[in-house]
C-alpha positions as CSV (number, residue, x, y, z in Angstrom):
1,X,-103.4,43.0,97.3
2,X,-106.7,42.0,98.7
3,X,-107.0,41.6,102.4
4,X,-106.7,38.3,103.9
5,X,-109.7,36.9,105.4
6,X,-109.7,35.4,108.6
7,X,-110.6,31.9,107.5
8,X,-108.0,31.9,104.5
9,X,-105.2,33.5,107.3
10,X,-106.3,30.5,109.4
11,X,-107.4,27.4,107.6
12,X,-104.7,25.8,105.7
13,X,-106.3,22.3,105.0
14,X,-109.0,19.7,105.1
15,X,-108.4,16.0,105.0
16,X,-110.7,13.4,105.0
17,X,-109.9,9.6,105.9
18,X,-111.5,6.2,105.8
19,X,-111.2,3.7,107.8
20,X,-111.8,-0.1,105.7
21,X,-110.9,-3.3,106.5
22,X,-111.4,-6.5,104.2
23,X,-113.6,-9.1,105.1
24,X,-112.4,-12.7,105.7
25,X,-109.2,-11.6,106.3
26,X,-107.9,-10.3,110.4
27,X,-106.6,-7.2,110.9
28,X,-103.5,-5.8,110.3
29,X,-102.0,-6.5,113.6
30,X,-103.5,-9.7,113.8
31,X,-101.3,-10.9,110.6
32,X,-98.4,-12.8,111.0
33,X,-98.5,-14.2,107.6
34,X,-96.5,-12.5,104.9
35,X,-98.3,-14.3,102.3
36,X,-101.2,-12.9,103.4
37,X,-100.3,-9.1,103.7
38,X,-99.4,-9.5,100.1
39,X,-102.4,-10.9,99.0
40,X,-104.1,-7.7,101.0
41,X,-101.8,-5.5,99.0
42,X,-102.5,-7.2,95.7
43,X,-106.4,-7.0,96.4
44,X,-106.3,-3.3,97.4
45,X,-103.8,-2.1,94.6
46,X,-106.1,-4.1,91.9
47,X,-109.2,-2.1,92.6
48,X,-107.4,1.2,93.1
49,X,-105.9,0.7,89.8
50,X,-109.1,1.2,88.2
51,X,-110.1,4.3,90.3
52,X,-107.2,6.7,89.8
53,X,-103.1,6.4,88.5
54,X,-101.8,5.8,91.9
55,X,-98.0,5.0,92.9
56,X,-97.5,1.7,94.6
57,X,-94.6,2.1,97.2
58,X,-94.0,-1.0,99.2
59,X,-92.7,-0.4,102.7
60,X,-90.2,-2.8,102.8
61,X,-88.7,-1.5,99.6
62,X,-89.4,2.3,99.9
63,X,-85.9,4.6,100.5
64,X,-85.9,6.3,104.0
65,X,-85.5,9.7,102.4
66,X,-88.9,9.3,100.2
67,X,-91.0,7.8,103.4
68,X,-89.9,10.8,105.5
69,X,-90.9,13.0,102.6
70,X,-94.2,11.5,102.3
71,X,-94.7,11.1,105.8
72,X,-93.9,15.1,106.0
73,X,-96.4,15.3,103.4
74,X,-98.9,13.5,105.5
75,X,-99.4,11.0,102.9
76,X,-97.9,8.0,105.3
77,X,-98.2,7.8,109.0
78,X,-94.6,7.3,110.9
79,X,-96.6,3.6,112.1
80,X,-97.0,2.6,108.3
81,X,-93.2,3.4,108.1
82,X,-92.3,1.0,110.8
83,X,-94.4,-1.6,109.4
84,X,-91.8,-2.6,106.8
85,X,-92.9,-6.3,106.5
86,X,-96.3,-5.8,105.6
87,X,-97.7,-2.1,104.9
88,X,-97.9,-0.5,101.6
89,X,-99.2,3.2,99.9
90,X,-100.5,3.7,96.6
91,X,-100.3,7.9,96.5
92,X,-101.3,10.2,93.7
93,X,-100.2,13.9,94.7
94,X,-102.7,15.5,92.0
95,X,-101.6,18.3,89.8
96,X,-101.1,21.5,92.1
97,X,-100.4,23.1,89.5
98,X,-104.0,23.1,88.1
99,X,-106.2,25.6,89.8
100,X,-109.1,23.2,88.6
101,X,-107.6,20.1,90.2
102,X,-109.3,19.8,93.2
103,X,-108.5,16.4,94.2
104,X,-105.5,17.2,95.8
105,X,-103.6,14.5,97.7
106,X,-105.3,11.3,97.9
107,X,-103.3,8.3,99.7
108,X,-104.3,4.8,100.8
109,X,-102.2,3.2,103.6
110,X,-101.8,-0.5,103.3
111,X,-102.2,-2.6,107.0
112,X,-101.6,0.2,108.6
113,X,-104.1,0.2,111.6
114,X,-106.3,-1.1,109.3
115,X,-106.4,-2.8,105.8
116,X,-107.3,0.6,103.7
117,X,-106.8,4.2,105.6
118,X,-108.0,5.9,102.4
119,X,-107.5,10.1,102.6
120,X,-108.0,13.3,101.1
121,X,-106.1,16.6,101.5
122,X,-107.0,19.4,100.0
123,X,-106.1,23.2,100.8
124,X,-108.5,25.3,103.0
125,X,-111.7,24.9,104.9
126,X,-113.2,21.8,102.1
127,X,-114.7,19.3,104.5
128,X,-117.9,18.4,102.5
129,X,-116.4,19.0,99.2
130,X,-113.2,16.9,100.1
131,X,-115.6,14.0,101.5
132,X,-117.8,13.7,98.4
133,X,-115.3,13.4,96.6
134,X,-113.2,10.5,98.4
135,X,-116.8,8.8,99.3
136,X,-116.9,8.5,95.5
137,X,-113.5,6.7,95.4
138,X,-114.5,4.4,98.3
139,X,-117.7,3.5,96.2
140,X,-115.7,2.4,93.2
141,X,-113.3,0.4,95.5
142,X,-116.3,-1.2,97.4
143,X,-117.7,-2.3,94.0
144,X,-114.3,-5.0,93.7
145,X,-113.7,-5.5,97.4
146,X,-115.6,-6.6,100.3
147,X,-115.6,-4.3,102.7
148,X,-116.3,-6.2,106.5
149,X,-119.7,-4.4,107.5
150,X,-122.2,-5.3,110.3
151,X,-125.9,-3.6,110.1
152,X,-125.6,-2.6,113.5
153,X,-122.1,-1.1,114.4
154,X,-121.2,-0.1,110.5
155,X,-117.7,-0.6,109.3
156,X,-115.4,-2.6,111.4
157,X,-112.3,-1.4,112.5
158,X,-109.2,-2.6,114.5
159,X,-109.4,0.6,117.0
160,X,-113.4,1.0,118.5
161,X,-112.7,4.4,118.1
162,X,-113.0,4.3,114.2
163,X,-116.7,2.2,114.4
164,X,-119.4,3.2,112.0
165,X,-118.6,5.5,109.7
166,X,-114.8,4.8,110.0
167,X,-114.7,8.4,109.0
168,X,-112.2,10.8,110.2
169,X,-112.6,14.8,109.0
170,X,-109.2,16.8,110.5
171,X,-108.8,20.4,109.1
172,X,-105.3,22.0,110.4
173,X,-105.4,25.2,111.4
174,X,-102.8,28.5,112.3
175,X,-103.4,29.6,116.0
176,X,-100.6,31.8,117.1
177,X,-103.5,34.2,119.0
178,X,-104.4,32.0,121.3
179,X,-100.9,30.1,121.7
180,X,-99.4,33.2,122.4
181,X,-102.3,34.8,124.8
182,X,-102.4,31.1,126.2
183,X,-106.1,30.5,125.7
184,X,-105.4,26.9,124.0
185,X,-105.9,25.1,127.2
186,X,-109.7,26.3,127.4
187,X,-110.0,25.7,123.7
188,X,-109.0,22.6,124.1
189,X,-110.8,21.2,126.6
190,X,-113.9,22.8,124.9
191,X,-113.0,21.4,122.2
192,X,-113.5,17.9,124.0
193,X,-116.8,18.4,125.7
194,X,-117.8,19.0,121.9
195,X,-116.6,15.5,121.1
196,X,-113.6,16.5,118.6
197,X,-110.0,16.4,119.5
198,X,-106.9,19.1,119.1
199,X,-103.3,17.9,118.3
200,X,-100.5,18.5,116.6
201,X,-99.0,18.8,113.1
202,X,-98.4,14.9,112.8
203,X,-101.9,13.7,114.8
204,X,-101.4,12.2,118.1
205,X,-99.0,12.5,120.5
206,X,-96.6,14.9,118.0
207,X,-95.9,18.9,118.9
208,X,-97.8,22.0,117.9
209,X,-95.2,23.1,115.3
210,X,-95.2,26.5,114.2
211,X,-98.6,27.1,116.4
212,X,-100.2,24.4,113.7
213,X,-103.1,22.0,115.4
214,X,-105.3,19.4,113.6
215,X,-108.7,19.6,114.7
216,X,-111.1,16.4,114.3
217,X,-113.6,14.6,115.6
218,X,-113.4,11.6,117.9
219,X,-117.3,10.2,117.5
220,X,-117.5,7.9,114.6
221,X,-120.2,5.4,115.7
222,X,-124.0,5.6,115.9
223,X,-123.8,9.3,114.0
224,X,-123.9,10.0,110.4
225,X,-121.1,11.2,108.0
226,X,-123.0,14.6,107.2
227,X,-123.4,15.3,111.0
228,X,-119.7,14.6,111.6
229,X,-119.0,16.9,108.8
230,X,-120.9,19.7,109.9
231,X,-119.6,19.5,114.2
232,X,-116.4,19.6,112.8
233,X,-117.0,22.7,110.6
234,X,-118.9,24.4,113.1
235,X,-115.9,23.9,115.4
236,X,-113.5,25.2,113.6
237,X,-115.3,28.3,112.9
238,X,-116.0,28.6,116.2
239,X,-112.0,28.4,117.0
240,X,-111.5,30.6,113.5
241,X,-113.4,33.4,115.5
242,X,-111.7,33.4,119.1
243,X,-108.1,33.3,117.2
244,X,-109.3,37.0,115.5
245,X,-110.0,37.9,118.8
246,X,-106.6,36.5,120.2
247,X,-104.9,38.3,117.0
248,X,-106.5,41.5,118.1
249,X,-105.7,41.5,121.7
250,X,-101.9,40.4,120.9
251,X,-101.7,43.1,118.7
252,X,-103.8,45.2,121.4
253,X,-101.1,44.5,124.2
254,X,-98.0,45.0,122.4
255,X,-98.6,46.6,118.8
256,X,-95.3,47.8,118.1
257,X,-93.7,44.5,119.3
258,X,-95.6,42.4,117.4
259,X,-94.8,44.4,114.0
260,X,-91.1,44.4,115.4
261,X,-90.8,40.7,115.5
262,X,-92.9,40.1,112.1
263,X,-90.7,42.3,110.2
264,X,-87.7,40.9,111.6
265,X,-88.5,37.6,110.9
266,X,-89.4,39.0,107.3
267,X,-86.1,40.8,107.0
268,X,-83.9,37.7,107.9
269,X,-86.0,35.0,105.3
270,X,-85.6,37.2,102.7
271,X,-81.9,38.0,103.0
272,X,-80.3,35.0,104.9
273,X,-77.9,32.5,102.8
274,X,-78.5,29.7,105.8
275,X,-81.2,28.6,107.7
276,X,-81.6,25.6,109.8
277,X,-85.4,24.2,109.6
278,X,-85.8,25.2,113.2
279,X,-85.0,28.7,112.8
280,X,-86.9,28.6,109.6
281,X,-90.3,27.3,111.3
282,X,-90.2,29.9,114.1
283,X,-89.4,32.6,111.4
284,X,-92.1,31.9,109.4
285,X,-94.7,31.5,111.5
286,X,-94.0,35.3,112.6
287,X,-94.1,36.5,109.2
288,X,-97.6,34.2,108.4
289,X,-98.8,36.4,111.8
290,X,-97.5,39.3,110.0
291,X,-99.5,38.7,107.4
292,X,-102.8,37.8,109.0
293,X,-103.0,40.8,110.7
294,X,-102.0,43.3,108.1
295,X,-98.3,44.1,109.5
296,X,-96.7,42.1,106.5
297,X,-98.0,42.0,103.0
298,X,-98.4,38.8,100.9
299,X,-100.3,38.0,97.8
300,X,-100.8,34.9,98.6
301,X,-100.8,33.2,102.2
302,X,-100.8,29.6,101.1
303,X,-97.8,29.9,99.2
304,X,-96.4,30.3,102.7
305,X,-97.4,26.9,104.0
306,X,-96.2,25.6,100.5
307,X,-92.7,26.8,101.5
308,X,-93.2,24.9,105.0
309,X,-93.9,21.9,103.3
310,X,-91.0,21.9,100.6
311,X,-88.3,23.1,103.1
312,X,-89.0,20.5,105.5
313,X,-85.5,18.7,105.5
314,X,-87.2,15.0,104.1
315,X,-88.4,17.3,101.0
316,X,-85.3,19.1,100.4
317,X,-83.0,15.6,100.5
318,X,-85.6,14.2,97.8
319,X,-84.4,17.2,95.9
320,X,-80.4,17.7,96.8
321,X,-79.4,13.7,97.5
322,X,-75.7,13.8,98.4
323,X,-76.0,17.2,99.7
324,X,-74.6,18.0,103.2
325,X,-76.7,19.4,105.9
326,X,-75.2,23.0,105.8
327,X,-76.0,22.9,101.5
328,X,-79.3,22.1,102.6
329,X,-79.7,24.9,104.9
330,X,-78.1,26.9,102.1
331,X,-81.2,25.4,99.7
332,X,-83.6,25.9,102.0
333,X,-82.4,30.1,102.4
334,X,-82.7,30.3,98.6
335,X,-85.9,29.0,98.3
336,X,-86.9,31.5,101.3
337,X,-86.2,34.3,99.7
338,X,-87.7,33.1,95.7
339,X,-91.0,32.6,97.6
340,X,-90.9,35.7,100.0
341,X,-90.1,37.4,96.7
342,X,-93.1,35.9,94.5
343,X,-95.8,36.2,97.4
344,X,-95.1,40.0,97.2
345,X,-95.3,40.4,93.8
C-alpha cells in the first residue's frame, strides 16, 4: 500500500456553488405567489433539461426519508426542505462508479435563498477543476434564462453576502490534529482575518462532526472568481500543513495512546454486529487518524468517508424502509466491517 499523503489523509472534497436569481421575478422570500414559484421551477427545470439528465424532486412532494438522504448528501440544504410550498432540486449524482466521471454531484436548489443555488462536489482538493466545470453548466443555463445582473455589483443576490460573483468555493477537510491539540480557535480566527470562514459538516451554525470543517470564502463582491479560487486553495494548504504538525505532536505526546485508541476503534468496526451512528462517527474518525498517520493501514482513505456517507441513518432508511432502528444499526455494522475488509485488501 502506498502511503497516504497529507493532502489525500486531509482533503475529502471540493464543492463549488452559484448563486442566480432570475430577472423580472423577486426573490425567493419575497414570493407569496404559488403560481409564481412554479413558473420559477418550470423556467429553471426547462433549461437544465438541456444541460444534463437531472431528477426533478419537488419539495412539497418529496418523502422525508429521501430529503434527509439528500440533505446528508449535501445535495439540499435543511432551508430548501422546509420550504415545502415553493422550493425544488433537480440532482444528478454522476456515476461514482466511473473513475473517468469527474462531474461528481451536481445539484440546483430551487427558491431556496435564491432562485438557482447551482453546485458541484467532487472528491479531494478540485477547486479550479470543479469550477470550470460548473461555470460551463451555468453558461448553457444563462443562454435560456436571464440571469438579474448589474455592471457594477455583478449578480444579484437575496443575501449581500453572495454579490458579484455569487460564487461560493467550500472544500471540507479532516482536522483531528488540531481539534485534539485545541489549536482550532487560532485557526479559526486566522482563518477570518484571511476573509474565508470555518464551519461545520452541514455549513452554518451545524457541529464539527467527526473533527470535519468546511472551509470557504466569505468575499464574493468586487474580486474575481480565479482570485477566490486561489485564497481559498492557498488556505487550505496552509491549514493542510499545521494539521501534519498537530498529527505529529499528538502522536509526539502520547504515541502509544493514540495507536491504542485507533486500533480499538479498528477492532470494534470490524467485528461489532451493532452500532449506533454515534458510536460509529466517533469510531471512525479514530481509525481515519489511524490511517493518516501510519498506525492503521488502508488502501484507500476515501472509501472511508464513503462509509460515513452511506451509513448515515437518512441513507441506510432509503436502503432498509420498514426496518427498525436496532436492524439499522445491525446494517450499518455489516457494512462496517465489508468496507473495513475491502479498504485492506
Amino acid at each position: 500500500m502506498k502511503p497516504i499523503s497529507n493532502i489525500d489523509s486531509t482533503v475529502i472534497s471540493s464543492r463549488i456553488r452559484l448563486a442566480r436569481n432570475l430577472a423580472g421575478f423577486p426573490f425567493p422570500n419575497r414570493i407569496c405567489d404559488l403560481t409564481q414559484a412554479l413558473e420559477i421551477i418550470r423556467l429553471v427545470h426547462g433549461a437544465a433539461s438541456g444541460v444534463r439528465a437531472f431528477n426533478l424532486y419537488y419539495m412539497s412532494e418529496i418523502l422525508e426519508g429521501v430529503a434527509l438522504s439528500l440533505r446528508d448528501d449535501h445535495l439540499i440544504s435543511a432551508e430548501l426542505i422546509a420550504n415545502k410550498d415553493y422550493g425544488a432540486a433537480l440532482i444528478d449524482e454522476g456515476d461514482e462508479e466511473d473513475p473517468e466521471d469527474f462531474c461528481g454531484k451536481v445539484s440546483i436548489m430551487i427558491n431556496e435563498e435564491d432562485h438557482l443555488r447551482e453546485q458541484l462536489i467532487v472528491k479531494g482538493l478540485n477547486l479550479s477543476r470543479a469550477y470550470q466545470t460548473l461555470s460551463g453548466m451555468d453558461d448553457e443555463l444563462s443562454k435560456t434564462l436571464r440571469f438579474a445582473f448589474d455592471g457594477k455589483l455583478g449578480y444579484l443576490t437575496a443575501c449581500p453576502t453572495n454579490l458579484g460573483t455569487g460564487l461560493r468555493a467550500s472544500v471540507m477537510l479532516f482536522l483531528p490534529g488540531l481539534t485534539r491539540m485545541k489549536k482550532m480557535k487560532s485557526v479559526i480566527s486566522e482563518v477570518s482575518r484571511l476573509g474565508h470562514t470555518v464551519r461545520g459538516v452541514y455549513g452554518e451554525g451545524s457541529a464539527a462532526e467527526g473533527y470535519m470543517y468546511q472551509i470557504s470564502n466569505e468575499v464574493t463582491l468586487g474580486v474575481d472568481e480565479e482570485y477566490i479560487l486561489s485564497e481559498v486553495q492557498k488556505a487550505v494548504l496552509e491549514i493542510v500543513n499545521l494539521e501534519s504538525h498537530a498529527r505529529r505532536a499528538l502522536v509526539s505526546r502520547d504515541k502509544i495512546g493514540v495507536k491504542d485508541a485507533c486500533r480499538r476503534a479498528l477492532g470494534i468496526l470490524t467485528h461489532c454486529e451493532r452500532i449506533s451512528f454515534a458510536e460509529f462517527i466517533r469510531l471512525i474518525s479514530e481509525v481515519k487518524l489511524g490511517a493518516a498517520v501510519g498506525f492503521v493501514k488502508v488502501k484507500d482513505i476515501s472509501l472511508l468517508d464513503d462509509l460515513i456517507a452511506a451509513v448515515r441513518p437518512a441513507n441506510l432508511s432509503i436502503l432498509s424502509d420498514g426496518l427498525s432502528e436496532k436492524e439499522r444499526d445491525v446494517l450499518r455494522a455489516q457494512k462496517c466491517r465489508e468496507t473495513l475488509q475491502k479498504s485492506a485488501e
